[in-house]
NUMARLUM-857436 format. One record per residue: residue number from 1; x, y, z of N, C-alpha, C in turn. Coordinates in nm, 3 decimals, padded with zeros to 5 digits. Layout:
BEGIN
REC,n,n_c1,n_c2,n_c3,ca_c1,ca_c2,ca_c3,c_c1,c_c2,c_c3
REC,NUM,X,Y,Z,X,Y,Z,X,Y,Z
...
//
This chain:
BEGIN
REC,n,n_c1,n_c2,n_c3,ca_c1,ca_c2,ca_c3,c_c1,c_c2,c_c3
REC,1,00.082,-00.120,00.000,00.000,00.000,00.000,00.086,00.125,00.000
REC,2,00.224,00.119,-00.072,00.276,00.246,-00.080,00.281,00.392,-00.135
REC,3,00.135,00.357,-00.236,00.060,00.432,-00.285,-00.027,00.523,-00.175
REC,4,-00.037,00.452,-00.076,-00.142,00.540,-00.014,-00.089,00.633,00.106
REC,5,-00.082,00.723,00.138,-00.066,00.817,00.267,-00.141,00.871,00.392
REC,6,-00.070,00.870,00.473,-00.126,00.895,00.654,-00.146,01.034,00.614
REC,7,-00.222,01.056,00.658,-00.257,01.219,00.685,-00.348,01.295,00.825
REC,8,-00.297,01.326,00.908,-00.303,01.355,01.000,-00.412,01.539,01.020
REC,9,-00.544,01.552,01.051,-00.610,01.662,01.037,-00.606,01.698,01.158
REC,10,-00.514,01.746,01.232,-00.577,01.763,01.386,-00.677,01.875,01.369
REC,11,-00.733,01.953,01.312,-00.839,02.047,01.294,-00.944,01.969,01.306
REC,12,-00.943,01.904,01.244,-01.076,01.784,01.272,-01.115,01.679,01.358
REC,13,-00.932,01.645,01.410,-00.951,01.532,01.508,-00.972,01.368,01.469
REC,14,-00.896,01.408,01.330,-00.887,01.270,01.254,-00.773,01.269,01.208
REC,15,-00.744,01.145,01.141,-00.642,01.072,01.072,-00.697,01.050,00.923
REC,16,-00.654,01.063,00.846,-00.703,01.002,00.712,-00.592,00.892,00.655
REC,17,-00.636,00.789,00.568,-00.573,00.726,00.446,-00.589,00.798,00.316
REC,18,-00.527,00.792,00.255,-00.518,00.886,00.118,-00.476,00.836,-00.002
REC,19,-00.540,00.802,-00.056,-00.530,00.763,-00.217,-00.540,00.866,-00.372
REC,20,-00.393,00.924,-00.355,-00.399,01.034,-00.381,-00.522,01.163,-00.368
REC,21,-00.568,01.247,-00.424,-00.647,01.324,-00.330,-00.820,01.223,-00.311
REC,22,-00.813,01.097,-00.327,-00.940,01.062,-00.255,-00.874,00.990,-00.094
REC,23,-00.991,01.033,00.004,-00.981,01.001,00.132,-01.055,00.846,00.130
REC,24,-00.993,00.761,00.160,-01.026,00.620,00.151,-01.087,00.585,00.272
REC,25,-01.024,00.603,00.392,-01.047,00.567,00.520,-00.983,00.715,00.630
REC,26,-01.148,00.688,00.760,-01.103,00.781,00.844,-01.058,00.689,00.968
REC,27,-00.995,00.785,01.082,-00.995,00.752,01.204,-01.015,00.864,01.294
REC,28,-01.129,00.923,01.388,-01.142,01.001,01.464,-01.119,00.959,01.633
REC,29,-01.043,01.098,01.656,-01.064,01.044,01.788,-01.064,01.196,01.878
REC,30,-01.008,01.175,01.999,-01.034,01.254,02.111,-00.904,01.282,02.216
REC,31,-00.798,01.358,02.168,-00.711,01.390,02.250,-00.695,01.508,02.378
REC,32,-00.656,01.412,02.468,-00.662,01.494,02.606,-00.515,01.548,02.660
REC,33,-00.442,01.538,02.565,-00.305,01.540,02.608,-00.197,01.422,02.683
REC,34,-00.231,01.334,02.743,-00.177,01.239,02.799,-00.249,01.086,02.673
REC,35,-00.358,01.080,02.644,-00.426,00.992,02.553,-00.476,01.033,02.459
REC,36,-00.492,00.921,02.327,-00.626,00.949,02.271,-00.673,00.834,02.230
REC,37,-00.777,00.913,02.249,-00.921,00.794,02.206,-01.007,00.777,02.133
REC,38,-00.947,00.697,02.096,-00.975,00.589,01.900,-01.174,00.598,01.884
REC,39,-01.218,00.687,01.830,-01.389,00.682,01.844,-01.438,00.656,01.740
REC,40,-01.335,00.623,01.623,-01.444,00.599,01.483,-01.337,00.555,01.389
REC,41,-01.392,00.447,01.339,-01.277,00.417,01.216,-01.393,00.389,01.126
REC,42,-01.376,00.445,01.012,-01.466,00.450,00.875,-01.430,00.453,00.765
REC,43,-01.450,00.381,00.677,-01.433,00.336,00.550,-01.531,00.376,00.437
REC,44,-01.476,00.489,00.328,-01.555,00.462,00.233,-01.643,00.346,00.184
REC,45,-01.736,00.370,00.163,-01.810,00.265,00.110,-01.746,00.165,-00.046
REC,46,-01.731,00.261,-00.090,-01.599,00.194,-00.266,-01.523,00.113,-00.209
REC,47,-01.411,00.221,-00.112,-01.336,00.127,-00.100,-01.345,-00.003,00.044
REC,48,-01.458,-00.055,00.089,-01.449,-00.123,00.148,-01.439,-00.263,00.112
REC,49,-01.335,-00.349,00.202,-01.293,-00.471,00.171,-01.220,-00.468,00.118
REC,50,-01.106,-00.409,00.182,-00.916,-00.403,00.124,-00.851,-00.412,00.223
REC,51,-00.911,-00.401,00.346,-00.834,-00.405,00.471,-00.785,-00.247,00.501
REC,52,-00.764,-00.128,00.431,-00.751,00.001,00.408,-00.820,-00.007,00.574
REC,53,-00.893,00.017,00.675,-00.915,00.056,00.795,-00.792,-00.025,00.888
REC,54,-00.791,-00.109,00.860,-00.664,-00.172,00.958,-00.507,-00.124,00.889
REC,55,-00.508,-00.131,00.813,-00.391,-00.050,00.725,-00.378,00.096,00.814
REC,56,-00.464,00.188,00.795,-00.501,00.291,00.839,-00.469,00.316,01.036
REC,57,-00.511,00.203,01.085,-00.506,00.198,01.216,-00.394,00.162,01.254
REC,58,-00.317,00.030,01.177,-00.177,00.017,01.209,-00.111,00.147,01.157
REC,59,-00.091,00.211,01.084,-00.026,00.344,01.042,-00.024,00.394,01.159
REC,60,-00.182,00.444,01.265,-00.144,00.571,01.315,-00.107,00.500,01.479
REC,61,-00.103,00.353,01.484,-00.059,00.296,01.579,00.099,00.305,01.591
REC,62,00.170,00.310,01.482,00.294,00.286,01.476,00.369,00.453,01.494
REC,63,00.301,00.526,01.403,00.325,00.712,01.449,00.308,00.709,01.604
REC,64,00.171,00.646,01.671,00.216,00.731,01.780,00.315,00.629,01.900
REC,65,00.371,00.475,01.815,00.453,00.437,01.910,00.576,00.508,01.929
REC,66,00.581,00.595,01.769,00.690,00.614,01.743,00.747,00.786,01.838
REC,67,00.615,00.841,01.851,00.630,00.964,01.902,00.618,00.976,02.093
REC,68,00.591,00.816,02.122,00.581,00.823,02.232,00.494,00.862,02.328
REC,69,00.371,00.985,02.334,00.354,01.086,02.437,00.204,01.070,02.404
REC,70,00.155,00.928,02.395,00.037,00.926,02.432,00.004,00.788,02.424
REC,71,-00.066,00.751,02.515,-00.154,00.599,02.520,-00.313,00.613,02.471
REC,72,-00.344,00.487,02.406,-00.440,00.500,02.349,-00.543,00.409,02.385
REC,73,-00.706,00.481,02.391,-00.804,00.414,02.441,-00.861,00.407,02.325
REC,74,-00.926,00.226,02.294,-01.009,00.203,02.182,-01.147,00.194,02.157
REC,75,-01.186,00.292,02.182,-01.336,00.312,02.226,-01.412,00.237,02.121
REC,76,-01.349,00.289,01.995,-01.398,00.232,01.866,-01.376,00.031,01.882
REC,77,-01.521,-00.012,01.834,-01.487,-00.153,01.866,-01.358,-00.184,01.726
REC,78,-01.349,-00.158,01.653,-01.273,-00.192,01.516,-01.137,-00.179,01.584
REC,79,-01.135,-00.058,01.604,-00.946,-00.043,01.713,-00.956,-00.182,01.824
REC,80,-01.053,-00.179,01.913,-01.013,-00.287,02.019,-01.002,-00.384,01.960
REC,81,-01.092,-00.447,01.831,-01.030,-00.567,01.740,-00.893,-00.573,01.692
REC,82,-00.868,-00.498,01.656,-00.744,-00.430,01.594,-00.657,-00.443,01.700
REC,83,-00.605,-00.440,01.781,-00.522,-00.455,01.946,-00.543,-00.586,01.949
REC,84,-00.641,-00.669,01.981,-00.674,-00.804,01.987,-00.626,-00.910,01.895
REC,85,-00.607,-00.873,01.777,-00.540,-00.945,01.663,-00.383,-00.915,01.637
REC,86,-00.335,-00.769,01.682,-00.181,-00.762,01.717,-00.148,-00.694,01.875
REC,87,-00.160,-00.838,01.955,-00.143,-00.807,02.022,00.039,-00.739,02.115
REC,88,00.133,-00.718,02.021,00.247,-00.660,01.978,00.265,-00.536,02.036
REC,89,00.107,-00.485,02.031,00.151,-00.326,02.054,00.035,-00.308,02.194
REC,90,-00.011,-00.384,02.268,-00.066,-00.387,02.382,-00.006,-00.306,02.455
REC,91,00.127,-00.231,02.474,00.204,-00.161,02.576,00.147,-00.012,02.561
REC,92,00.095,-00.004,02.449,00.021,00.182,02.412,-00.097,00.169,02.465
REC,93,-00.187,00.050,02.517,-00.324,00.096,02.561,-00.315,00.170,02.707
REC,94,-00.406,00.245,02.714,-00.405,00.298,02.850,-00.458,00.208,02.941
REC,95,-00.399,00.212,03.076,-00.422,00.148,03.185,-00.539,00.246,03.276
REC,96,-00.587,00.170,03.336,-00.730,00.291,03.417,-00.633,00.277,03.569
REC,97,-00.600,00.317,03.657,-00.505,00.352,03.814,-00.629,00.252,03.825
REC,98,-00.597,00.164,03.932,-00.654,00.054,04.051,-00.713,00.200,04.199
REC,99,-00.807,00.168,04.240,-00.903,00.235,04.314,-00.800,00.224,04.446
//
C-alpha cells in the first residue's frame, strides 16, 4: 500500500488514508493530552474490503509508538479488534489507576 498516505487533520480530530487526493479511510478520535481515544474508524463505502481501515489503524498505531507521548483508548470496537489481533503493541493501551 505504498501508494497510499497517513494524513493527519488535527483540525478535525482525525487521521485520514489517502489515495492520492481521494480520502479512503477515516480515524477520529479525542485527545486529552496524555491519551487518545480511538472513536471511529470508517471506510468509504468503494473502498471497502481491502483491509484500508486496519492499514489505516496500524499506520497511526505505529506514528504514535513512534512519538511516544500518548496511550491509546479504543473506544472504537474496530481499534479494540485491531489490538486483539496484534497483540504486539498492547504496551500503548491505557491502563485505568486501581481504586
Amino acid at each position: 500500500m505504498a501508494e497510499f498516505t497517513l494524513v493527519h487533520e488535527p483540525d478535525a480530530s482525525r487521521y485520514a488514508l489517502m489515495h492520492g487526493d481521494a480520502r479512503v479511510s477515516i480515524l477520529d478520535y479525542r485527545d486529552d493530552g496524555r491519551s487518545l481515544a480511538l472513536t471511529r474508524a470508517y471506510t468509504v463505502p468503494t473502498f471497502r474490503g481491502h483491509g484500508y481501515a486496519g492499514e489505516l489503524v496500524g499506520r497511526v498505531i505505529a506514528e504514535l509508538e513512534e512519538r511516544g507521548d500518548r496511550t491509546v483508548i479504543p473506544v472504537c470496537w474496530y481499534v479494540a479488534d485491531w489490538f486483539a489481533a496484534n497483540p504486539g503493541h498492547e504496551t500503548l493501551l491505557h491502563r485505568r489507576r486501581s481504586a
